[in-house]
C-alpha positions as CSV (number, residue, x, y, z in Angstrom):
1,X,-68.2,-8.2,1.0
2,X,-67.3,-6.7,-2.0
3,X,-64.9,-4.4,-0.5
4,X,-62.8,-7.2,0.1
5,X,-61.9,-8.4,-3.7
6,X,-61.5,-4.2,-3.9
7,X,-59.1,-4.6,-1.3
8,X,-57.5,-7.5,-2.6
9,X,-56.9,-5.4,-5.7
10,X,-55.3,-2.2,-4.4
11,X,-52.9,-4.0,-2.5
12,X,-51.7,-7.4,-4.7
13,X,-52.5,-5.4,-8.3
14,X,-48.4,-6.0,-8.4
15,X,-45.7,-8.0,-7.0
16,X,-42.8,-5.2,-6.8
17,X,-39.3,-7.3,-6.5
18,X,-37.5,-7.8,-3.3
19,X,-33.8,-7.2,-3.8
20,X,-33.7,-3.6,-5.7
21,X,-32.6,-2.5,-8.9
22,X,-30.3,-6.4,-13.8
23,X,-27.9,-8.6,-15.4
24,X,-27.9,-11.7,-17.3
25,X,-25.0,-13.9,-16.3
26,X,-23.9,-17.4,-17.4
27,X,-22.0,-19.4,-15.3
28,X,-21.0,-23.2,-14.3
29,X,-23.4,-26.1,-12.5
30,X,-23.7,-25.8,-9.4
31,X,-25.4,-28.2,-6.8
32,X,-25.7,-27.9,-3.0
33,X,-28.3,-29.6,0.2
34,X,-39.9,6.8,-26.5
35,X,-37.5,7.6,-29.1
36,X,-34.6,6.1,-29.8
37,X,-31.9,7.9,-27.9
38,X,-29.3,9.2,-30.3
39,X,-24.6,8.8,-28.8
40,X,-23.1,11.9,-29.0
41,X,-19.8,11.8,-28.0
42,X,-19.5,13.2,-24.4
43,X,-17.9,16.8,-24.6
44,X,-14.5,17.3,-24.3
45,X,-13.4,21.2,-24.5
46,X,-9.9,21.7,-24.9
47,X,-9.2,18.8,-25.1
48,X,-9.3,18.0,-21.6
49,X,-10.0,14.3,-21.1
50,X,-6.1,14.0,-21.9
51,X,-5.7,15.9,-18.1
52,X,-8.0,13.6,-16.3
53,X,-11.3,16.1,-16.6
54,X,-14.4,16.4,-18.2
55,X,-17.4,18.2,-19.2
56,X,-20.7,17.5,-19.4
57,X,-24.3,18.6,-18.5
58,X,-25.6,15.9,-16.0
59,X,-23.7,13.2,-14.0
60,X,-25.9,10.3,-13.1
61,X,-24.1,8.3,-10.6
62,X,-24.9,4.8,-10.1
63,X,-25.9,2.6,-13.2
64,X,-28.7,0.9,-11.6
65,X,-32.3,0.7,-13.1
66,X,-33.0,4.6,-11.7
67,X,-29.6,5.7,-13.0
68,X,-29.9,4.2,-16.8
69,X,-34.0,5.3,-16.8
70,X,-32.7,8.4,-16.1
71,X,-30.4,8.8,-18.5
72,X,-32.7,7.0,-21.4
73,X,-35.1,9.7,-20.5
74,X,-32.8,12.6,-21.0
75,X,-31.6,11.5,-24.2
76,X,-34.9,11.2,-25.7
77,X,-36.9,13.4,-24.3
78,X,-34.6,16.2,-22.9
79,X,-31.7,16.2,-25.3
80,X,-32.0,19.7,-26.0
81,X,-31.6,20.6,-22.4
82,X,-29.1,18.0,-21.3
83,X,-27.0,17.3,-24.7
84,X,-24.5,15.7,-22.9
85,X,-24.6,13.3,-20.2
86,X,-22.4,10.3,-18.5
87,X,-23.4,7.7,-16.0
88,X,-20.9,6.5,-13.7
89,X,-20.9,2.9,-12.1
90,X,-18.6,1.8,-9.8
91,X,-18.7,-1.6,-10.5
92,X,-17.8,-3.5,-13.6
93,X,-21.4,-4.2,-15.2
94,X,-24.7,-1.8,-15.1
95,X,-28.2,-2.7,-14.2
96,X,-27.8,-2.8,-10.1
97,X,-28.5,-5.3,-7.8
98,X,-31.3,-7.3,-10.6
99,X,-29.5,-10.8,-12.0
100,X,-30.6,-13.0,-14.5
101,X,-29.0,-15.7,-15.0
102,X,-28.8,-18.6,-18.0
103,X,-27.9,-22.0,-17.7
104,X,-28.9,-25.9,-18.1
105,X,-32.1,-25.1,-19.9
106,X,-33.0,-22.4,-16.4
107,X,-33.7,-18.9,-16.7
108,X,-34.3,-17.2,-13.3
109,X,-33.9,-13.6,-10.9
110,X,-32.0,-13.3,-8.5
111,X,-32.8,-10.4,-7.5
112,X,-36.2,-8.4,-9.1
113,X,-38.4,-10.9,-11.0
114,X,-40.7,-9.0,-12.5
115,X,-42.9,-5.6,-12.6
116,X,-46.2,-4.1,-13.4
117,X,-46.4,-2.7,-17.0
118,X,-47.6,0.7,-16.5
119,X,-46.9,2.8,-19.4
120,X,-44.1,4.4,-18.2
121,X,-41.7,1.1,-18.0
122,X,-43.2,-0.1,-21.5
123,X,-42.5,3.4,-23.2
124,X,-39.1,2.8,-21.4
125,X,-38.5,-0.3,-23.0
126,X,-40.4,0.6,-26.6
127,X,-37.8,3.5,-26.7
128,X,-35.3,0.5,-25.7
129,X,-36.0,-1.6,-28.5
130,X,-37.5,-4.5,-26.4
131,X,-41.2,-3.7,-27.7
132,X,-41.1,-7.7,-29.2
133,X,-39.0,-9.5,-26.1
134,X,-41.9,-8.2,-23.5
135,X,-43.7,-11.1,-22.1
136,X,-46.8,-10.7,-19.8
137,X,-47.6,-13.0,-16.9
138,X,-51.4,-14.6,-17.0
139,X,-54.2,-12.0,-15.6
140,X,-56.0,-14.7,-14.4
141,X,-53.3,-16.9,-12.9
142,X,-54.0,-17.1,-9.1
143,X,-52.0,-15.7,-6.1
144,X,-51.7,-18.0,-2.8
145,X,-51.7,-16.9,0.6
146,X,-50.9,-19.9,3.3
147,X,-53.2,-19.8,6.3
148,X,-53.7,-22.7,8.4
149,X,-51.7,-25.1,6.2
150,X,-53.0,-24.8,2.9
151,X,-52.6,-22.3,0.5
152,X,-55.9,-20.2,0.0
153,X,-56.7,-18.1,-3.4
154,X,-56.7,-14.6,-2.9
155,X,-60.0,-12.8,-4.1
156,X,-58.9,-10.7,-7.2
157,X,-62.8,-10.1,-8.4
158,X,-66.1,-9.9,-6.6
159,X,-66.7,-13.1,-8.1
160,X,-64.5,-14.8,-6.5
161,X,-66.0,-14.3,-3.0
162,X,-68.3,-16.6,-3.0
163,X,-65.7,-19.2,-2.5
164,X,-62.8,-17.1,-1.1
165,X,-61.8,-19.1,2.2
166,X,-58.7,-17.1,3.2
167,X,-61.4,-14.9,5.1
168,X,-64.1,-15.8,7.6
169,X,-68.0,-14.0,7.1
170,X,-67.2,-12.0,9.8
171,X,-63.9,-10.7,8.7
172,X,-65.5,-10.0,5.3
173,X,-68.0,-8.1,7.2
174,X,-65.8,-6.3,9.3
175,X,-63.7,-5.1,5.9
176,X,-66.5,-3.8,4.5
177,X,-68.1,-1.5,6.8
178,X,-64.5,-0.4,7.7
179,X,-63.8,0.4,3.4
180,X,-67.1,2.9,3.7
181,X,-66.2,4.4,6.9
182,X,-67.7,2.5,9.8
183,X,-65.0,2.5,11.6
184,X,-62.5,4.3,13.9
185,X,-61.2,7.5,13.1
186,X,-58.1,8.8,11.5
187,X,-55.5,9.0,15.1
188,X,-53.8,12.5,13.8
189,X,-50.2,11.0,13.6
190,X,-48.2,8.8,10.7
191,X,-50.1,5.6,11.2
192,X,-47.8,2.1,10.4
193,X,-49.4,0.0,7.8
194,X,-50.4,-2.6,10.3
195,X,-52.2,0.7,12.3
196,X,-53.9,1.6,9.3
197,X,-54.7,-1.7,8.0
198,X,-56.6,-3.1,11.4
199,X,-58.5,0.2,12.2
200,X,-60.2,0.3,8.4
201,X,-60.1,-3.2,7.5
202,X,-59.9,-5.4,10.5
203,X,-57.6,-7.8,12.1
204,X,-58.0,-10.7,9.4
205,X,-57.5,-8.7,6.5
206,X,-54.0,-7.3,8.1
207,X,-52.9,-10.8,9.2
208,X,-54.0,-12.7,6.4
209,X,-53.7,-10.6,3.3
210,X,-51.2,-7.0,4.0
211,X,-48.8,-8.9,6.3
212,X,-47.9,-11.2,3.7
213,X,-47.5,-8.7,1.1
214,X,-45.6,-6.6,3.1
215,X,-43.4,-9.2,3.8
216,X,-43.2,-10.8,0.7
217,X,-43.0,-7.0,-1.3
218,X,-40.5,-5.2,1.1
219,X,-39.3,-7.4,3.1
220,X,-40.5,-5.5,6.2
221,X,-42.1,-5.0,9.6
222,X,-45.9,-3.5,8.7
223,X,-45.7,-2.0,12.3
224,X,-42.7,0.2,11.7
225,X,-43.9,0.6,7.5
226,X,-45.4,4.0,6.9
227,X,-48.7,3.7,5.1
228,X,-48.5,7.0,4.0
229,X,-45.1,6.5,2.6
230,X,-45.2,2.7,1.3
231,X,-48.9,2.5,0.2
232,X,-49.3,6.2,-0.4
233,X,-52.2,5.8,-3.0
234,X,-54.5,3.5,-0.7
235,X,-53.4,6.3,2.3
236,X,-55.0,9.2,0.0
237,X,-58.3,7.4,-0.5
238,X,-58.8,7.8,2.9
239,X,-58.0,11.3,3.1
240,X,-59.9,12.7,-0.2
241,X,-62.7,10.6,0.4
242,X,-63.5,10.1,4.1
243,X,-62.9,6.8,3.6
244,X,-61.6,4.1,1.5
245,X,-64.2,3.1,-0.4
246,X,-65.2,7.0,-0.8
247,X,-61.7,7.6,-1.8
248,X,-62.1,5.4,-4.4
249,X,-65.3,7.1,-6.1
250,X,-63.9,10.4,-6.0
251,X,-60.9,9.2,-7.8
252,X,-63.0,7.7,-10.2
253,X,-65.3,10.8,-10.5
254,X,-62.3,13.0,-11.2
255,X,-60.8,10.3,-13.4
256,X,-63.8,10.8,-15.5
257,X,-63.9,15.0,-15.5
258,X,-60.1,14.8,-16.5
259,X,-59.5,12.2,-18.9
260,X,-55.8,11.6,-19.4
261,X,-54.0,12.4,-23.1
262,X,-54.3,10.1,-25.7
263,X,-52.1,7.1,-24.4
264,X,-49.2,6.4,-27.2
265,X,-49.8,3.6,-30.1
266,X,-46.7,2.7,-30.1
267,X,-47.0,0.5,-26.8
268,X,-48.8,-2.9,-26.0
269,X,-51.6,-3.2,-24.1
270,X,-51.5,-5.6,-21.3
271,X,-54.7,-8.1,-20.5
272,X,-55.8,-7.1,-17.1
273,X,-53.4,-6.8,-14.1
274,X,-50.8,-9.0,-14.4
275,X,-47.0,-8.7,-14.3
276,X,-44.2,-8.4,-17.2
277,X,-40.4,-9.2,-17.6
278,X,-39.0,-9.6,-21.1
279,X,-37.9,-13.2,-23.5
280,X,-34.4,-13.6,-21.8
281,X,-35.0,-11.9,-18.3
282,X,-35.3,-8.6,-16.9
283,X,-31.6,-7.9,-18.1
284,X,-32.7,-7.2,-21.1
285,X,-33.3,-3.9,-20.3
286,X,-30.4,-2.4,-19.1
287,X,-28.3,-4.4,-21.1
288,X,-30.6,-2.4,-23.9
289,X,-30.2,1.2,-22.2
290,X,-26.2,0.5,-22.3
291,X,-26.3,-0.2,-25.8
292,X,-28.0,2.8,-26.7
293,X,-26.0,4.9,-24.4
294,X,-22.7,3.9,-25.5
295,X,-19.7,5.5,-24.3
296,X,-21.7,7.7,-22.2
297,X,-21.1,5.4,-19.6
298,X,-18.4,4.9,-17.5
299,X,-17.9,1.5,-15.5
300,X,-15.6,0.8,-12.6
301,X,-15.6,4.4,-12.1
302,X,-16.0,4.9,-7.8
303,X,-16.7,8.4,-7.1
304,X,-14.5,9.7,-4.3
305,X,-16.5,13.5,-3.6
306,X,-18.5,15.8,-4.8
307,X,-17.2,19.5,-4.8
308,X,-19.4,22.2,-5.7
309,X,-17.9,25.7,-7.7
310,X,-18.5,29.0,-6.7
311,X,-19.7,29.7,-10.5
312,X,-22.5,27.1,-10.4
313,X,-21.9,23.4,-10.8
314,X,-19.6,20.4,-9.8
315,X,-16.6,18.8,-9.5
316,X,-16.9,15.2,-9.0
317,X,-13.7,13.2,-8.3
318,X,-13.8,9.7,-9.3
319,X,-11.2,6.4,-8.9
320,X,-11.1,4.9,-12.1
321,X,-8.9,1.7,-14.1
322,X,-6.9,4.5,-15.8
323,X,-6.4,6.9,-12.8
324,X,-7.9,9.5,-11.0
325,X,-10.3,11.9,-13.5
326,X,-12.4,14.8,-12.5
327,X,-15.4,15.6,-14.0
328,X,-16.9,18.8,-14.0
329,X,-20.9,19.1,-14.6
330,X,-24.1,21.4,-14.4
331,X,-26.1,19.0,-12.9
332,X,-25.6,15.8,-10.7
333,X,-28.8,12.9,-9.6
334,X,-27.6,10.4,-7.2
335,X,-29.1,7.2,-7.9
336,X,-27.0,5.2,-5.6
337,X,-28.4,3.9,-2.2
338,X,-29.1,6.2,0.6
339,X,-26.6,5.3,3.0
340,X,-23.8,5.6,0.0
341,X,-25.4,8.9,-0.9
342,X,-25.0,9.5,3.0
343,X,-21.1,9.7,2.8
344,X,-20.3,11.7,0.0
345,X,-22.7,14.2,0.5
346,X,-21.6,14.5,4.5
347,X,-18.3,17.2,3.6
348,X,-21.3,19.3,1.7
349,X,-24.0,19.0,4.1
350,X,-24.2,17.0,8.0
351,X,-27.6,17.7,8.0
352,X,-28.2,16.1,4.4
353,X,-26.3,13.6,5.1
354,X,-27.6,12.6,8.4
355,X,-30.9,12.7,7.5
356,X,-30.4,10.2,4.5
357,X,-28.5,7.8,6.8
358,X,-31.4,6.8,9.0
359,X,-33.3,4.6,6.0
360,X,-32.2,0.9,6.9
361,X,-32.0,-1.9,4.0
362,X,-32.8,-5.7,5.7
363,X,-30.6,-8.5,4.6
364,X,-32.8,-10.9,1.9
365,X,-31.9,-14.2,0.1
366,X,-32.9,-14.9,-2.9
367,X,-33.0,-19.0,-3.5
368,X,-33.7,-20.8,-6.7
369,X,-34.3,-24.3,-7.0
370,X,-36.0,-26.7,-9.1
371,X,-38.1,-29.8,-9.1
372,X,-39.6,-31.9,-10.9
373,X,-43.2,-31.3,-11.7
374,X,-44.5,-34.9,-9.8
375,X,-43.2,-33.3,-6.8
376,X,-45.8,-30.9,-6.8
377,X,-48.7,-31.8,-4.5
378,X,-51.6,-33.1,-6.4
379,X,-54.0,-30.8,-4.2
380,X,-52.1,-27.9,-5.6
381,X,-52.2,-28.3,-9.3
382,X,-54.9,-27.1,-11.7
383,X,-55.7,-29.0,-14.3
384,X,-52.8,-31.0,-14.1
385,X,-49.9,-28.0,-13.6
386,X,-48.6,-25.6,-11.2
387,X,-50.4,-22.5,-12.2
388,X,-50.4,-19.3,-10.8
389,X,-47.8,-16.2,-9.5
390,X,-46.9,-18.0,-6.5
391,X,-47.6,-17.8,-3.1
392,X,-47.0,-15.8,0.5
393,X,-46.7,-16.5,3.8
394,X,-47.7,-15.0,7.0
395,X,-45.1,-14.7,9.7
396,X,-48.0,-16.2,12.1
397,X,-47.8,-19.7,10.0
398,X,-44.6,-21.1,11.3
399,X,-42.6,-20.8,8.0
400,X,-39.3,-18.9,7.2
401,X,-39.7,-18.5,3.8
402,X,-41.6,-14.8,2.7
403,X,-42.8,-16.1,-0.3
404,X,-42.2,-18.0,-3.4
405,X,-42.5,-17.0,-7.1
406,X,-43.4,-19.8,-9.3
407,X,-40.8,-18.7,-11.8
408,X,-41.7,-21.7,-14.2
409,X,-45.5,-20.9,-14.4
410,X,-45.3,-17.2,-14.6
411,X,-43.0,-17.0,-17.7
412,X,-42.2,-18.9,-20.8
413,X,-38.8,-20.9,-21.1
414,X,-37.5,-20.6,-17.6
415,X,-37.3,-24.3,-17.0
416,X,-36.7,-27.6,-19.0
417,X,-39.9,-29.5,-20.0
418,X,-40.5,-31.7,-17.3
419,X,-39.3,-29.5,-14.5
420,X,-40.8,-26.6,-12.3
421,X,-38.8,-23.2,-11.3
422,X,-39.5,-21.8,-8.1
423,X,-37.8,-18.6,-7.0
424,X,-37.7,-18.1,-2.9
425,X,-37.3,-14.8,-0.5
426,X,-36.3,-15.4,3.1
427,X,-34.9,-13.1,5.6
428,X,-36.2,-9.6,5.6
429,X,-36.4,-6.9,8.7
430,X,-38.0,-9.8,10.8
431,X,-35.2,-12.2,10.2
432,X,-31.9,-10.3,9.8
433,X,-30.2,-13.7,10.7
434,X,-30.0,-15.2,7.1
435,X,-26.3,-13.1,6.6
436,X,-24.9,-15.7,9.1
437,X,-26.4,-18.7,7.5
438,X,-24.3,-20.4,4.8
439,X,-26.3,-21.5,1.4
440,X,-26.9,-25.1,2.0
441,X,-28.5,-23.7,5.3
442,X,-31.1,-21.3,3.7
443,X,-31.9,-24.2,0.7
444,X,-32.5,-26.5,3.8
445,X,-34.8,-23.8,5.2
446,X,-36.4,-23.3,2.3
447,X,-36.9,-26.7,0.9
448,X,-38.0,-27.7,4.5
449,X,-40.9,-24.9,4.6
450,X,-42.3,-25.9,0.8
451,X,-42.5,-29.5,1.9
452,X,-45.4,-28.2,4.1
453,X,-48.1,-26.9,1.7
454,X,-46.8,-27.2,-1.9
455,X,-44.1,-29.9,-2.0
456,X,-44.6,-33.8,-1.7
457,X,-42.8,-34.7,1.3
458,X,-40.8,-37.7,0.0
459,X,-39.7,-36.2,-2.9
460,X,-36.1,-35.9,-4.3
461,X,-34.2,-33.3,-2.5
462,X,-34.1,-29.9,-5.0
463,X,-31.7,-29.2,-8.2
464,X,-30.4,-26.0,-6.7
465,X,-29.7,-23.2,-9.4
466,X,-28.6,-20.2,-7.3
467,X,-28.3,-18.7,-3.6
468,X,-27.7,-15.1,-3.8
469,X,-27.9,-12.9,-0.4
470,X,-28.3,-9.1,-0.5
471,X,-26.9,-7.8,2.9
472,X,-28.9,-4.6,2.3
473,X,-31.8,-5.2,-0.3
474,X,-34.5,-3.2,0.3
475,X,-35.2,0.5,1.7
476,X,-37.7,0.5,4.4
477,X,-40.5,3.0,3.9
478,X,-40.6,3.3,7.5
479,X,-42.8,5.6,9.8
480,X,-41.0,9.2,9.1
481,X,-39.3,8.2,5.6
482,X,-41.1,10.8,3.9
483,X,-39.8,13.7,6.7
484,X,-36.1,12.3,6.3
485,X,-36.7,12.5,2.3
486,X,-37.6,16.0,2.5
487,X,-35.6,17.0,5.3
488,X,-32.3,16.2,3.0
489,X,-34.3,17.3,-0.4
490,X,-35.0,20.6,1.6
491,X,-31.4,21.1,3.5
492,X,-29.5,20.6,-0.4
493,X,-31.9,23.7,-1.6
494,X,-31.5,25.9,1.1
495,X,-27.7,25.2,0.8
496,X,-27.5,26.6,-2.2
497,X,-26.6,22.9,-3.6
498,X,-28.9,23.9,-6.7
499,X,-28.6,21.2,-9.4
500,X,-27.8,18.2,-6.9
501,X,-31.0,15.7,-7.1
502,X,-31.8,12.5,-5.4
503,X,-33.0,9.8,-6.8
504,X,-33.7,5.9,-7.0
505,X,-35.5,3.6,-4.9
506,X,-35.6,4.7,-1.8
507,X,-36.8,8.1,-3.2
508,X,-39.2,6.8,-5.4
509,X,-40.8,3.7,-4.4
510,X,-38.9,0.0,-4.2
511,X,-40.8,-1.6,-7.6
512,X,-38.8,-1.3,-10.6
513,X,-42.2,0.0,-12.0
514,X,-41.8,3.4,-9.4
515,X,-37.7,3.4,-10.4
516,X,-38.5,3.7,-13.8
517,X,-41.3,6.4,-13.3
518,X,-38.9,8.2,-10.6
519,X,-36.5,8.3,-13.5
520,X,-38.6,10.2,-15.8
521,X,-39.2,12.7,-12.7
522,X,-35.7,13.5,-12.5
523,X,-34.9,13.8,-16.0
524,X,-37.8,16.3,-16.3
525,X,-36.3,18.0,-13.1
526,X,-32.9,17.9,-14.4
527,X,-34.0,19.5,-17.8
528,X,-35.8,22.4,-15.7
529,X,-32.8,23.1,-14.1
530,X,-30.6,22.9,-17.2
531,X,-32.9,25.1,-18.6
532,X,-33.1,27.8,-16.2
533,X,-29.5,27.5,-15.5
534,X,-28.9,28.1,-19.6
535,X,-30.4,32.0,-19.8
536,X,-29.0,33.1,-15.9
């Protein structure tokens, strides 16, 4: 039975956000039903910007998280290699599809809401300058689940399984002969999460605990979601250890034999597993990566094609407010969405560029609303207050709404006293429909599904704050995601398109957490490159 809290853990250790990759934005009431990067000027031989071109090292197009972690990390830890760099943006503000936003006393997401603090996003914010703005959600703050009605805990300790409802005795039992290997074998193919899920674990731990997450984390199907590629670590337990609680003690064997490096002082050290997001929102951070960078980026800058010289390196061709300019570079990442990355690489490579178009993005809404805290069901309040991250729901429950974020509780100064913040996903792969609905429709929806479990149903109808729909949100990690990857990682190389690297999201996972790490993994790439590409 202990395998089940374990479980528990792997999976809902973090709440990655649902619409992708930040700005703070302040706008009118509305109501409806690690160093510190140095600036360089960007190089300029011959004076060259004044004929629409220019020179640099690396070209990060897109200045989404991936882009501007990319570019921190190249300026602080690969300057030598990559002295000068630009990222390009092609719309009028950086940080991607994440959107704080300020008003009336309200602080909330619209798009990511928060992210694990591993130490690569807290080095990338310490090296930001944000060290002092982080803020940490409560460890111990619960995480709900609905199931038959009510909202149920989910088991984040062995402790708690004595009183852990969510689950029956036999579906307890059932997860934890499966997590030491009494149960089916491995089929031989790329198994979908729900596959993988029910043959180690059981039906009740897919329907009532990964479903949910995968809903509520990437918007998805679990029967077309890739294990392997959207849950990669819990996959390898299997495969190093026979199983996953074997897995797990190897990991932890070899965890012990190889101790990692001395982790760096500079950075806080968070209370257990929680979640993080900074004083004024998670804008704060590429508002702080701009800052640093300075004129090495370039906004409203569309790039039009890619061209690549006979010499080594590129000619990129972009539409910008003063004209048509050229830049020429050594070394270009592509941080921009697959199916964008799709079209401008399709004059350099079909095969490329066909193999990047087959990742799909679901439409999701994100909905804010308020209310005021005597609306909360008594049943649902501890000691008085709304506590906890929030709370999922299962498709199988006869609710719209994938989850809700309890915005207010999770964060200090998102709401005025007296009122509680809720941020709300709907829509998804399973319910592509939300792009015809109009806003008052998905508050209805959403205000109608919380009066169910967590909302008294008399109350006053909802203070709405914000309805933001992403058409295409998330990339789905779908079976054959990782072949596609490669297949267009592998068809650049072999066309001699050295120096042209993929990144972002859909490359290196769909947290900001795994953006921020990807982004170190491309700099580091990039700086290879540079390097090798500086004595041939």
């Amino acid at each position: 039975m202990a395998a089940a809290a374990a479980i528990s853990t792997l999976f809902f250790s973090t709440r990655p956000p649902a619409a992708g990759e930040a700005r703070r934005i302040r706008g009118s009431r509305r109501r409806v039903r690690c160093s510190v990067a140095s600036d360089p000027a960007v190089r300029d031989p011959g004076g060259e910007a004044a004929a629409g071109r220019l020179s640099v090292d690396c070209v990060v197009v897109g200045g989404g998280i991936s882009g501007l972690c990319t570019a921190q990390a190249l300026a602080t830890r690969y300057s030598g290699a990559a002295a000068e760099v630009l990222v390009t943006e092609a719309r009028n503000r950086v940080g991607g599809n994440i959107t704080t936003v300020e008003r009336d006393g309200y602080l909330w997401e619209e798009g990511p809401n928060s992210f694990q603090p591993s130490d690569p996003v807290l080095c990338m914010a310490v090296d930001s300058g944000l060290r002092d703005d982080l803020v940490f959600g409560d460890p111990n703050a619960p995480r709900f689940v609905l199931w038959n009605g009510k909202l149920r805990p989910v088991p984040s300790k062995p402790t708690d399984l004595p009183i852990f409802d969510l689950m029956s005795i036999g579906g307890k039992l059932r997860a934890g002969f499966g997590a030491i290997g009494i149960r089916p074998p491995p089929p031989g193919h790329e198994e979908s999460v729900e596959d993988f899920v029910r043959r180690n674990l059981g039906d009740e731990v897919f329907e009532r605990l990964i479903e949910p997450f995968c809903s509520g984390v990437y918007a998805g199907d679990p029967a077309k979601l890739s294990m392997k590629a959207a849950f990669g670590k819990v996959w390898k337990l299997e495969q190093n250890g026979g199983s996953i609680i074997g897995g797990t003690i190897k990991a932890i064997q070899e965890r012990n034999k190889n101790p990692k490096p001395p982790r760096d002082p500079r950075l806080p050290k968070p209370k257990g597993q929680t979640v993080a997001s900074f004083r004024k929102g998670l804008a704060m951070l590429p508002d702080a990566i701009s800052s640093r960078l300075g004129n090495k980026i370039k906004l409203s800058w569309k790039l039009t094609s890619i061209r690549k010289l006979d010499d080594q390196g590129y000619i990129l061709m972009y539409e910008t407010p003063e004209g048509l300019t050229s830049v020429q570079t050594r070394s270009v990442v592509l941080t921009i969405p697959s199916y964008i990355a799709s079209n401008l690489l399709r004059p350099l490579s079909n095969d490329a560029a066909d193999a990047l178009s087959k990742f799909y993005y679901p439409p999701v809404a994100a909905v804010s609303i308020s209310y005021p805290k005597e609306a909360i069901r008594k049943e649902c309040l501890i000691d008085g207050e709304l506590k906890g991250f929030g709370q999922l729901h299962p498709r199988s429950q006869g609710v719209e709404t994938l989850g809700t974020i309890y915005s207010s509780s999770l964060f200090p100064n998102r709401a005025p006293p007296g009122r509680v913040l809720l941020l709300n996903y709907i829509g998804g792969a399973t319910n592509t429909g939300i792009v015809s609905k109009t806003e008052s429709e998905l508050v209805e929806a959403v205000d109608c599904d919380l009066r169910k479990m967590l909302i008294n149903p008399n109350a006053d109808d909802p203070f709405v704050l914000g309805v933001r729909v992403w058409p295409q949100a998330i990339p789905q990690f779908s079976i054959g995601h990782l072949d596609h990857l490669e297949a267009a990682k592998a068809t650049l190389s072999k066309g001699g398109f050295q120096g042209l690297f993929l990144g972002g999201n859909y490359v290196a996972g769909v947290a900001l957490g795994r953006c921020v790490e990807g982004a170190y993994d491309s700099a580091s790439e990039v700086s290879d490159f540079l390097t090798k590409f500086a004595y041939n």
